[in-house]
C-alpha positions in Angstrom: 0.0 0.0 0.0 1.5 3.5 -1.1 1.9 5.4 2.3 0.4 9.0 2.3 3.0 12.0 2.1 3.4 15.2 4.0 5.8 17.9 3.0 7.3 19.4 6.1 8.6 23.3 5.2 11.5 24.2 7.7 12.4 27.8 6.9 15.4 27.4 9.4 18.1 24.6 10.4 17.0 25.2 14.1 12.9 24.6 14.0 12.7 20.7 13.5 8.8 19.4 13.7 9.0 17.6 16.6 5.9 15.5 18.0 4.0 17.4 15.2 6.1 14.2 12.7 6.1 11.6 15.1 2.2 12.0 15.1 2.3 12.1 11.5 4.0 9.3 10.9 2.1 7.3 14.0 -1.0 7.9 11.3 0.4 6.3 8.2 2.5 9.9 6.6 5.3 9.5 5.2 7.5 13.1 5.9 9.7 14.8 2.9 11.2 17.6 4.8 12.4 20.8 2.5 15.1 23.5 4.6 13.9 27.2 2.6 17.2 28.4 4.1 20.8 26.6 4.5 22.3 26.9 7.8 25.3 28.9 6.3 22.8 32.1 5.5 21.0 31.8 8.9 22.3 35.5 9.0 21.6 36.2 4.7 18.1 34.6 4.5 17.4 35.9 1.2 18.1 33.0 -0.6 17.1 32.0 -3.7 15.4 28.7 -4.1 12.9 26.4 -5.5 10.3 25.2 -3.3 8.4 22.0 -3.7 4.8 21.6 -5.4 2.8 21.7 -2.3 -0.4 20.3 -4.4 1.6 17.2 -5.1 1.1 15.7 -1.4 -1.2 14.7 0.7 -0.5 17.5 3.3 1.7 19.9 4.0 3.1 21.7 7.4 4.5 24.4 7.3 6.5 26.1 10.2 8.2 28.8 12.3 10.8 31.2 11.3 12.6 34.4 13.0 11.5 36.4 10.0 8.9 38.2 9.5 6.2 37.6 6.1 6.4 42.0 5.0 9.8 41.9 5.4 10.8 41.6 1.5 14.4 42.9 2.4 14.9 39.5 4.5 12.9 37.0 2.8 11.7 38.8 -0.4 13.2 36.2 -2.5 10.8 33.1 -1.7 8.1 34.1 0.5 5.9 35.5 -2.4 6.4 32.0 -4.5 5.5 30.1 -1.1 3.0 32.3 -0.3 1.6 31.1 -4.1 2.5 27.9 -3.4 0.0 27.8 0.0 -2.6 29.5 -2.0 -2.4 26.4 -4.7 -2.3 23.7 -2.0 -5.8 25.3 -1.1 -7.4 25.6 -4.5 -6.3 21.7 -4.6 -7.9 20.6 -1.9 -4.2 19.6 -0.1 -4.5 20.4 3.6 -2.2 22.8 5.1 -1.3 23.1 8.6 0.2 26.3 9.3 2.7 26.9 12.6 3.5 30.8 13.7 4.9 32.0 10.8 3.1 29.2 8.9 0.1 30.4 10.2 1.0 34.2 9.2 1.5 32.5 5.7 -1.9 31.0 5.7 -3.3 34.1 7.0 -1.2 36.7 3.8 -2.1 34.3 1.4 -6.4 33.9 2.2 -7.1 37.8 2.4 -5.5 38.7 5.9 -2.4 40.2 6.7 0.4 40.4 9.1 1.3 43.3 11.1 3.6 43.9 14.1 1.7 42.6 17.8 1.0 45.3 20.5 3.5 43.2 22.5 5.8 39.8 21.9 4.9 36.4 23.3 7.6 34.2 24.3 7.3 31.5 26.9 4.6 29.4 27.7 0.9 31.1 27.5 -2.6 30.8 27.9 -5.0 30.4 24.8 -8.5 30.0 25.1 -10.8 28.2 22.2 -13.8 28.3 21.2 -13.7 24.9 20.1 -11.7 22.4 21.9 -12.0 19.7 19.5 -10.2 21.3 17.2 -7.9 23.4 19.7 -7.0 23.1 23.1 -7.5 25.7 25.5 -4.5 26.5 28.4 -1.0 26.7 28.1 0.7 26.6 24.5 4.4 27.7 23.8 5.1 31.0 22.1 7.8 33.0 20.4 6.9 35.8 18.1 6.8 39.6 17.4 3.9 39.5 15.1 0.4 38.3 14.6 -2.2 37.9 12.0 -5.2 39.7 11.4 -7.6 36.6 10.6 -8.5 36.3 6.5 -12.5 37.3 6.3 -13.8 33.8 5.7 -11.8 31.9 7.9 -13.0 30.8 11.5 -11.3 31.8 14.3 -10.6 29.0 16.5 -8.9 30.4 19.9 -7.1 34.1 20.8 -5.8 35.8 23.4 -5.0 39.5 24.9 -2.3 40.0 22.1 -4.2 38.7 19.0 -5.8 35.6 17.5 -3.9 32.2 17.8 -5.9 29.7 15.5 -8.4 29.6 12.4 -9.6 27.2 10.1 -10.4 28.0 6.5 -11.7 25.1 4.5 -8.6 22.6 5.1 -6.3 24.8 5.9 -5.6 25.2 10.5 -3.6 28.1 11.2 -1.6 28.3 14.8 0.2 30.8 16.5 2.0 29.0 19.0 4.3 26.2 18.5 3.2 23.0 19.4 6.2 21.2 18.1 8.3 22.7 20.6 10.4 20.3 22.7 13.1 21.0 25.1 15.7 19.9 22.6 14.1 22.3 19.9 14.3 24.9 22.8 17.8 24.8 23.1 18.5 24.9 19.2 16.6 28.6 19.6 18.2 29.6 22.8 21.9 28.6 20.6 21.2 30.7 17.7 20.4 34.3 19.1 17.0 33.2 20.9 18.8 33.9 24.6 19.8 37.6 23.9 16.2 37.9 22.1 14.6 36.9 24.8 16.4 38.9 27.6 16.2 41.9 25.6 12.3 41.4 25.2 12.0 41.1 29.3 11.9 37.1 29.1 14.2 35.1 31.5 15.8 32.2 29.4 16.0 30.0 32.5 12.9 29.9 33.1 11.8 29.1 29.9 13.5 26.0 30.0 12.5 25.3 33.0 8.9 24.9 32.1 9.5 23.3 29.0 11.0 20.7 30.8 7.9 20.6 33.0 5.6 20.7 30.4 7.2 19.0 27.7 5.5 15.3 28.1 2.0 16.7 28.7 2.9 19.3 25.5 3.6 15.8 23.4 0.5 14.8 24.0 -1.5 17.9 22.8 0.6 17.9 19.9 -0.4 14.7 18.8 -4.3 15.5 19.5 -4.1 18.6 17.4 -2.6 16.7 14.4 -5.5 14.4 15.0 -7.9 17.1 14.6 -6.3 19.0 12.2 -6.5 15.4 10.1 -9.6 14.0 11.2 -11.5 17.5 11.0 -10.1 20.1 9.3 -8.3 18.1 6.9 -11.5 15.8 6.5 -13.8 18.7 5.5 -15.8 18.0 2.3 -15.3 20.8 -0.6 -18.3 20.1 -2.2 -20.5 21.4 0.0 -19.1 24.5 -0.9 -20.0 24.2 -4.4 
């Protein structure tokens, strides 16, 4: 039997996907992971590259990034063509699952925007839902400057005081936080200009990794419950009735 594949978009060498795969995998995907940018221009991000054809799998994830989707004189070289390329996956039918800046990038490409948040979020924060099948309320890991302002005929899932934190728009599941996060992945961040970030937003490192070490078996286990319902509900959403 052919196995099912996912295409996992990294945009960094420091944001692997964590229990986000292993759930993947535990329900029959097989994973192609694609790196947008090299380790060795971490610090040059405007690459130039060729990204996949997202409508030739069966899903696709796409995750975090330290950049941000308006800034063209970062990223101005592929976020447009992966911003197309999310846009295609959707008139395909090819369910997207969207993680912070994946999220932002489903939110640019279906009629919202991106803009800077009233304040950052980094650490280990409370989101409430309106529909916990879907989404989890309580305690979710962040890490990011900006938010999304939520396309016009998607459904906002869950929010908090600094902006929304999930939708769903036909197959598509946008989040905020980062539900992949494990201590390990933690550390990778921390490593690569993460600490001095964080300090220099008012976060204490230390005890960011302290609660991710806390939290990080009962986070596993949300993880895999919102893959489940981002393939079992979101992903499972019949098109037609739409026609």
């Amino acid at each position: 039997m052919t196995s099912m594949r996912a295409l996992v978009v990294a945009h960094d060498h420091v944001s692997p996907i964590g229990p986000i795969g292993d759930q993947l995998e535990r329900r029959g995907y097989e994973l192609e992971h694609f790196l947008v940018v090299p380790e060795d221009h971490f610090e040059t991000p405007a690459v130039t590259t060729t990204l996949p054809d997202f409508t030739s799998y069966d899903a696709v994830v796409v995750l975090g990034a330290v950049w941000s989707v308006y800034d063209d004189a970062s990223i101005g070289t592929w976020i447009h063509d992966e911003v197309k390329q999310v846009q295609a996956a959707d008139a395909a039918g090819v369910p997207v699952l969207g993680i912070c800046f994946g999220g932002q990038v489903l939110a640019q490409a279906h009629g919202g925007s991106v803009e800077r948040a009233q304040r950052p979020e980094i650490g280990w924060t409370d989101v409430a839902s309106v529909d916990e099948g879907v989404v989890a309320s309580g305690p979710w890991f962040q890490w990011h400057f900006d938010r999304w302002v939520t396309p016009p005929e998607a459904r906002l899932v869950a929010s908090n005081a600094v902006g929304p934190q999930a939708f769903v728009l036909r197959r598509n599941l946008a989040v905020q936080f980062h539900p992949e996060l494990t201590p390990s992945s933690l550390a990778g961040w921390l490593e690569n200009g993460g600490e001095a970030g964080a300090r220099t937003a008012g976060f204490d490192p230390e005890r960011l990794v302290e609660e991710t070490d806390l939290l990080a078996e009962r986070n596993r286990a949300r993880a895999a419950a919102l893959v489940d319902a981002f393939l079992d509900q979101v992903a499972a959403v019949d098109l037609s009735a739409d026609l």
